[in-house]
C-alpha positions, 0 to 999 in steps of 0.5 A: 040844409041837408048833409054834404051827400044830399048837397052834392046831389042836389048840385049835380042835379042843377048842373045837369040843367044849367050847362047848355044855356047861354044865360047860364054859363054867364051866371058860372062865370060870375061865381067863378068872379065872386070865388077870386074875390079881389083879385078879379078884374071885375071885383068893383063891378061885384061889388055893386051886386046884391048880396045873397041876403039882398035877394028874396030867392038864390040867383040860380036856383030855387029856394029848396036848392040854396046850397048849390048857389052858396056853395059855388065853389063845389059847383065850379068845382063839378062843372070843371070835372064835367068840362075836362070829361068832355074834353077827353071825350072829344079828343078820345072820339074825334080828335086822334080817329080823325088822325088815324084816318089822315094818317092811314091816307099816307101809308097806303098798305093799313087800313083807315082804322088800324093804327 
């Protein structure tokens, strides 16, 4: 249990874990599955899956942290956030320095950095 803001915390903790692991980013996208429900391609293959109540301990988490898994929809929510951050981040830092400096070969009277 616990209130929406000790939720929160909790899942942003578990993100912080989870987002580097190969195994991890499987589990994600089955939630995202899981969240389309019947729409998804891969619907009768869920279908087949355990139930929350089937399973002894959450799929992802510990048992004091079962709000993270059942609440997958806040967790998809937050790992899109964090994605689209780094994307910008990415394209901040990498993407339009590096057409700066491209840009800067053609005009030889500006500096590599000035545009």
């Amino acid at each position: 249990g616990g209130d929406a803001a000790s939720s929160g915390a909790h899942i942003a903790e578990v993100l912080t874990e989870l987002e580097y692991s190969p195994t991890n980013a499987m589990a994600m996208s089955l939630l995202w599955e899981v969240h389309v429900g019947a729409a998804s391609p891969w619907a009768p293959y869920i279908a087949t899956l355990p139930t929350a109540a089937d399973l002894p301990t959450p799929l992802l988490l510990d048992a004091d942290r079962r709000e993270a898994l059942f609440g997958h929809t806040a967790v998809l929510r937050l790992a899109d956030r964090r994605r689209r951050g780094a994307e910008r981040s990415h394209h901040a830092l990498f993407v339009e320095n590096l057409f700066r400096f491209y840009a800067s070969t053609f005009d030889k009277d500006a500096p590599v950095w000035s545009r």
